[in-house]
C-alpha positions as CSV (number, residue, x, y, z in Angstrom):
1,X,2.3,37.2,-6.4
2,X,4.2,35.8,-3.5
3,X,3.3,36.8,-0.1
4,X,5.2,36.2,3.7
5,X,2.6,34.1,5.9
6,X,3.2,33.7,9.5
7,X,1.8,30.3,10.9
8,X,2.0,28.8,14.7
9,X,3.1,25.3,14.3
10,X,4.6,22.5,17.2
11,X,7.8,22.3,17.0
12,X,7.8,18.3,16.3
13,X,5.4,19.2,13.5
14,X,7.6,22.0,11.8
15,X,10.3,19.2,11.9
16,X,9.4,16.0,10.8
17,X,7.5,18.5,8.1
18,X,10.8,19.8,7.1
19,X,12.5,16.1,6.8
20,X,9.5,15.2,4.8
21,X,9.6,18.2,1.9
22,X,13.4,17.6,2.0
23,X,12.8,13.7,1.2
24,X,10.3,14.5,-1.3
25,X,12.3,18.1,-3.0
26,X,10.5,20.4,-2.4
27,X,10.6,23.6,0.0
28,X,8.5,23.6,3.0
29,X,6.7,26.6,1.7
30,X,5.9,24.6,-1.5
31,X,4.9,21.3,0.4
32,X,2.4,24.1,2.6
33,X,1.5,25.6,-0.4
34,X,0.5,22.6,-2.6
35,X,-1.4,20.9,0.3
36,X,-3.8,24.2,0.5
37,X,-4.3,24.0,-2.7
38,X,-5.5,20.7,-2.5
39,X,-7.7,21.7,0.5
40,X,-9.4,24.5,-1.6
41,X,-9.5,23.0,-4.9
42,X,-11.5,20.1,-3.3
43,X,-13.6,22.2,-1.1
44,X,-14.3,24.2,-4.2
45,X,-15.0,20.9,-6.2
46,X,-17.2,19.3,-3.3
47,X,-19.2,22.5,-3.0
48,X,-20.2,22.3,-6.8
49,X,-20.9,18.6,-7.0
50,X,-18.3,18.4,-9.5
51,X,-16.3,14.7,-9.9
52,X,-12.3,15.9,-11.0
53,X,-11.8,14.7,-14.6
54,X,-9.3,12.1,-15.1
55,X,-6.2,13.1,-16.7
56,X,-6.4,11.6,-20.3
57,X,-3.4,9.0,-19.5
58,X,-5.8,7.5,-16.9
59,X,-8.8,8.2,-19.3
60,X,-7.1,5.5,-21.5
61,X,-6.7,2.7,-18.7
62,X,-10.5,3.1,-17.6
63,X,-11.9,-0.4,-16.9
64,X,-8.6,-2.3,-17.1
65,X,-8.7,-2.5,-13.3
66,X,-12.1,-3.9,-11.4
67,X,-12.8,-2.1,-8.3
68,X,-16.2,-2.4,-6.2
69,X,-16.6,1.5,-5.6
70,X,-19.0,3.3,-7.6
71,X,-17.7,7.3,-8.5
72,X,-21.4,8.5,-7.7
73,X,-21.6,6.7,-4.2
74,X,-18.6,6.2,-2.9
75,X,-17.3,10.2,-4.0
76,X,-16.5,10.5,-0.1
77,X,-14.6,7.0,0.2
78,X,-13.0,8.0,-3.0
79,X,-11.7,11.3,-1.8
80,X,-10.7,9.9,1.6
81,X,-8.0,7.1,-0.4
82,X,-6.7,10.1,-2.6
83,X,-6.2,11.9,0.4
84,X,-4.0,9.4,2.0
85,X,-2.3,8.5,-1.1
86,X,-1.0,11.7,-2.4
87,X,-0.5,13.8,1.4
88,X,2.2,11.4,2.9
């Protein structure tokens, strides 16, 4: 179920928002939508320890790239790089 939300945004913010969902295809509402998603999914995640299971296509490439950060240690390094990957 769909429901009206009424948010209090600068102006510059709404804008460059709006350029960037129209660059990418999507609707403003689904760009806002998707990115609190995100915020809760990983809040929830964080809160229960949990590590997101890789998709199964990424399953498959495990260990064919060398990288110096350790899932268990560097969760918080981790999350910080997916963050700036995937909300530009």
């Amino acid at each position: 179920m769909k429901t009206k939300l009424t948010l209090t945004i600068e102006k510059a913010v709404i804008e460059q928002a709006k350029q960037y969902a129209k660059d990418t295809g999507q609707s403003l509402s689904e760009l806002i939508q998707s990115y609190l998603n995100r915020l809760t999914v990983e809040r929830i995640n964080l809160k229960e320890n949990e590590v997101a299971e890789e998709p199964s296509k990424y399953r498959k490439m495990s260990g064919i790239i060398k990288s110096d950060l350790d899932p268990v240690k560097d969760r918080d390094k981790i999350r910080d790089i997916r963050i700036e990957k995937y909300m530009r």
